[in-house]
SEBASE-868124 format. One line per 2 residues: their letters; for each residue z, x, y of C-alpha. Coordinates in steps of 0.1 Angstrom, whole numbers, plus 5000, padded with zeros to 4 digits. Each point is the difference from the previous one (the first is absolute). Layout:
N
a) Z/X/Y  ...
***
This chain:
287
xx) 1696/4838/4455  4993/5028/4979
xx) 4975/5022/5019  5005/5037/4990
xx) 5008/5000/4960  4981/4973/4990
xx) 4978/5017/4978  5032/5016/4978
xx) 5007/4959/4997  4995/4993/4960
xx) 5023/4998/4973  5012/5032/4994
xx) 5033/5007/5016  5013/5029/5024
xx) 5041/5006/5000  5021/5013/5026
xx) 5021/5025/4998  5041/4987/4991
xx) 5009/5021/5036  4971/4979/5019
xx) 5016/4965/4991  5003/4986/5033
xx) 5036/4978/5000  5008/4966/5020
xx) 5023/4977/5005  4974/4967/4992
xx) 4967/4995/4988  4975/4971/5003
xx) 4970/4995/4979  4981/4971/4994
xx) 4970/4988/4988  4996/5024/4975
xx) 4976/4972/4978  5009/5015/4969
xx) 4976/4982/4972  4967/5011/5021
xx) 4978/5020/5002  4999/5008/5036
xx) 5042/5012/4998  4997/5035/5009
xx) 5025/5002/4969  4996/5039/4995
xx) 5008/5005/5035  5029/4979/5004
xx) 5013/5014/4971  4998/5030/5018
xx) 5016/4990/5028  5032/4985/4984
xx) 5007/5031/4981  5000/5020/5034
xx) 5027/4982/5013  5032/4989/4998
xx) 5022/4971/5018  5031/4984/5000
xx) 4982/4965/4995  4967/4991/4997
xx) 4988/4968/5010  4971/4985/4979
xx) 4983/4977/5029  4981/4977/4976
xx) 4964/4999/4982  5015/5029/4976
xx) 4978/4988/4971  4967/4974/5009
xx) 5009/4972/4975  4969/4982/5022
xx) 4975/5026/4986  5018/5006/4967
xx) 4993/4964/4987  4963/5001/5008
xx) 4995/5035/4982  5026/5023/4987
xx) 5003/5033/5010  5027/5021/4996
xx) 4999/5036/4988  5027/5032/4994
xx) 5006/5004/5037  5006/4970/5008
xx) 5029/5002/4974  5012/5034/5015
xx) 5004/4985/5031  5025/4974/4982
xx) 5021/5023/4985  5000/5023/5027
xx) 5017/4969/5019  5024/4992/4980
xx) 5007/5039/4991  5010/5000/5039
xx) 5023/4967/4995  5019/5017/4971
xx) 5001/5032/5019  5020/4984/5027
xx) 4969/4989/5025  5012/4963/5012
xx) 4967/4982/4991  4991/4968/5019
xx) 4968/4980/4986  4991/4975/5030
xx) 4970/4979/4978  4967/4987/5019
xx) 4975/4975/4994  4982/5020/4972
xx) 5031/5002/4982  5015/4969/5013
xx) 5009/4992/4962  5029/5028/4999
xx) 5018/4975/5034  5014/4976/4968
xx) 5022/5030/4993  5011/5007/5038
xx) 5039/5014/5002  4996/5010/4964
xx) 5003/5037/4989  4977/5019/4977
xx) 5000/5035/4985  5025/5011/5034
xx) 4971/4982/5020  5014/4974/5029
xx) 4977/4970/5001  5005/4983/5034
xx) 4972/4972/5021  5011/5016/5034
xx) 5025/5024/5012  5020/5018/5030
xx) 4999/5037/5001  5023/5018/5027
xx) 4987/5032/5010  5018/5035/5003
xx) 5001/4993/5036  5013/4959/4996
xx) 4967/4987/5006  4999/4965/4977
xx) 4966/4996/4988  4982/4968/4978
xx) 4983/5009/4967  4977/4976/4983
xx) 4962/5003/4985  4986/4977/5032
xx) 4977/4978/4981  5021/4970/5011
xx) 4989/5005/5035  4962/5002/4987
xx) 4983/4967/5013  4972/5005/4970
xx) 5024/5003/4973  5026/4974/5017
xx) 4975/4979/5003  4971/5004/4976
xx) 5009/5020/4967  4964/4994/4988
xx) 4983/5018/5030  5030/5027/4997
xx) 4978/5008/4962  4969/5001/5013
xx) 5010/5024/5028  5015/5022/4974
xx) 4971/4998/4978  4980/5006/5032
xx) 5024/5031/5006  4992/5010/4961
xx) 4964/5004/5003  5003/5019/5035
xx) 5021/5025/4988  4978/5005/4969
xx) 4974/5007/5027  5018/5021/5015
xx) 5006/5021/4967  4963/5001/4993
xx) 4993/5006/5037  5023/5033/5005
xx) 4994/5016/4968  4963/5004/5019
xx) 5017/5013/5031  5018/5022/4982
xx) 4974/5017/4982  4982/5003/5037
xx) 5027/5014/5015  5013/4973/5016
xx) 5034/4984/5008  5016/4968/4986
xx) 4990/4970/5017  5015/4964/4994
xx) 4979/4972/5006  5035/4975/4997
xx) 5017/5022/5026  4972/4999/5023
xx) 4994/4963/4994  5039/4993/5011
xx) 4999/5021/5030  4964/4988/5012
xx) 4999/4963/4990  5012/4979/5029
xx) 5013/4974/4973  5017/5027/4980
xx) 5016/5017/5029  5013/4963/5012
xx) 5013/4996/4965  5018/5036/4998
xx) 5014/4990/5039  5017/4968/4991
xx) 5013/5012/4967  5019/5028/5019
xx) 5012/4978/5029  5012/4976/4971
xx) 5019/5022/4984  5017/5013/5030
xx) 5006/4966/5010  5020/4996/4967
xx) 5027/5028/5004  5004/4991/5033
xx) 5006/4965/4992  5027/5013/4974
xx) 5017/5023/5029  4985/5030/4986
xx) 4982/5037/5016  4971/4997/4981
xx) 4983/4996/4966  4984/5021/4971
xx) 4971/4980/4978  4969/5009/4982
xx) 4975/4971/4988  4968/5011/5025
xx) 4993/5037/4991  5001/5012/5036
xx) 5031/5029/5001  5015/4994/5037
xx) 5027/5008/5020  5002/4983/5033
xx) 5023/4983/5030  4993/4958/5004
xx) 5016/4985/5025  5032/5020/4997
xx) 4997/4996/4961  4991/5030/4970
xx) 4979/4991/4984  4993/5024/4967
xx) 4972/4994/4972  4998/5025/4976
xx) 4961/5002/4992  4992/5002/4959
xx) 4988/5019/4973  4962/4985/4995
xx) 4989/5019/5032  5025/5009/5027
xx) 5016/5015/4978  5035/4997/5019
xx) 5038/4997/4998  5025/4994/5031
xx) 5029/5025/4996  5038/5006/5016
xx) 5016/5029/5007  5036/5009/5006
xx) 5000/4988/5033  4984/4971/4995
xx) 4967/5011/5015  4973/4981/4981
xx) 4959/5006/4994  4972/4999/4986
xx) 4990/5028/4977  4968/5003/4976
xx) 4996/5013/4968  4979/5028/5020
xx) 5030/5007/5017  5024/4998/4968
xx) 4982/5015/4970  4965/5019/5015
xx) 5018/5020/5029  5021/5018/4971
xx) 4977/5005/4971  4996/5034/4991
xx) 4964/5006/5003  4969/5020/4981
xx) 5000/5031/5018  4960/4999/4998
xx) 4991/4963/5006  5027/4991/5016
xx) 5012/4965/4978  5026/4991/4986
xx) 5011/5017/4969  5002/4965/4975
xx) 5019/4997/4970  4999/4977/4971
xx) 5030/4970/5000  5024/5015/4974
xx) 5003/5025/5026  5015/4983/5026
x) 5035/5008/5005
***
C-alpha cells in the first residue's frame, strides 16, 4: 500500500534512469484493470519501463471488459501500457497472458499467439532453482463467481464505488497531511467474512498444485500481494495495480517476492533538491 509517495500519485510520469533498470529472470502482474479509472495506469506504466525480464507473465484481469461495457474509459496511458507490452514481446521478453474473469472473453483464443504474446488458460513455470509452480488467474476457485456470476457484478460494482470513495477520500488526507488509507484493504483484513473468504481462496489454490504434484502456485484474482507457506505448499499472488500496486518477481536464483512500485520506481527517482519530489516528465519523454 502506497504510504510515503502518495501525494506525487497523478498522471504525470517520473522515469528512471537506463542504469537503475532493475533486471529479472520473471515477472508477474495482474489485475492491472486497464479500461478504469481506478488502474493506477501512470504508475504501472512506470513500473514496466523500469524493468526488464526474461518472460513476463500477464496473470489475468489485464483489461476490465466487466467495467468497459457498462461505461467506456480508456485514455493515452492505457494505450502506452499496450504497446509497451508488446514492444517487450518483440524485443525478446517471452510474454505470457494468463486471462481472468474480467477478461474471460480473450480464453476463446487460449493456445493462440498474438503480436509475440503466448495466450495460455493455465501454465507450469520451473524456477531457476527446479521449483514447478501453477499459474492461472484463480477465479475458478472463487465460490461467488463459480457459483453466482450475478453477485460476482454487484460485488464489483460495490468495489467501483469504494474505490471512488477512496479517491475522493485521500485527496482530503492528502491536502491535511495525511497518509493513504484504503477503506477495501481495511475491509478485507478486518471483516470476519472477508478474511474467511481470502483464507479458503488461498488454501484452494494450494490444494490445486498439490493435487497436480506441484511446489506451489502463483495467481492474482483477489488483490491481496502474498507470499506464504500452506501446508507444505507456495503459495504466491501477485497483488494488482488498482491499489496494491504489486508484482511478484524472480531472480537468477530462483528467489521470488514481492516488490512495490515504491520499491521499483519511487526509491530511484531523482528528486527536487528543494521539495524533495520526484522530478516528473511529460510521456513523450519516457525512454
Amino acid at each position: 500500500m502506497l504510504m510515503k509517495a502518495d501525494r506525487f500519485l497523478g498522471k504525470k510520469l517520473h522515469k528512471v534512469s537506463k542504469k537503475d533498470v532493475l533486471k529479472y529472470r520473471t515477472i508477474w502482474i495482474s489485475d492491472l484493470h486497464l479500461g478504469t479509472t481506478g488502474c493506477q495506469a501512470a504508475r504501472l506504466l512506470e513500473f514496466l519501463k523500469a524493468t526488464e525480464s526474461e518472460t513476463l507473465y500477464l496473470v489475468g484481469d489485464i483489461i476490465d471488459g466487466w467495467q468497459l461495457k457498462r461505461r467506456w474509459y480508456w485514455d493515452q496511458t492505457h494505450n502506452n501500457i499496450i504497446q509497451t507490452v508488446l514492444k517487450k514481446a518483440k524485443k525478446g521478453t517471452n510474454v505470457i497472458f494468463v486471462p481472468g474473469n474480467h477478461d474471460e472473453s480473450v480464453r476463446q483464443f487460449i493456445d493462440l499467439n498474438f503480436g509475440g504474446i503466448q495466450i495460455r488458460d493455465e501454465l507450469v513455470h520451473t524456477t531457476a532453482d527446479g521449483r514447478r509452480l501453477l499459474v492461472l488467474h484463480g477465479d475458478r476457485f472463487d465460490g461467488v463467481i463459480a457459483c453466482a456470476k450475478w453477485l460476482a457484478y454487484l460485488g464489483d460494482s460495490l468495489y467501483t464505488m469504494i474505490l471512488k470513495f477512496n479517491q475522493i477520500y485521500n485527496i482530503w488526507r492528502a491536502r491535511a497531511g495525511l497518509p493513504y488509507w484504503s477503506l477495501s484493504q481495511y475491509l478485507k483484513l478486518k471483516v470476519k467474512n472477508a478474511v474467511s473468504y481470502i483464507t479458503r481462496f488461498e488454501d484452494a489454490l494450494a490444494e490445486e498444485a498439490r493435487r497436480k504434484g506441484l511446489h506451489g502456485v502463483i495467481c492474482g484474482h483477489i488483490h491481496k500481494p502474498e507470499i506464504r507457506d500452506i501446508n507444505g505448499i507456495l503459495y504466491c499472488n501477485d497483488g494488482d495495480w488498482v491499489e496494491s500496486l504489486s508484482a511478484l518477481v524472480e531472480d537468477a536464483a530462483g528467489e521470488l517476492s514481492i516488490v512495490t512500485w515504491h520499491d521499483v520506481v519511487y526509491q530511484q527517482l531523482p528528486k527536487d533538491p528543494e521539495s524533495g519530489a520526484p522530478a516528473p516528465v511529460s510521456e513523450g519523454m519516457i525512454a
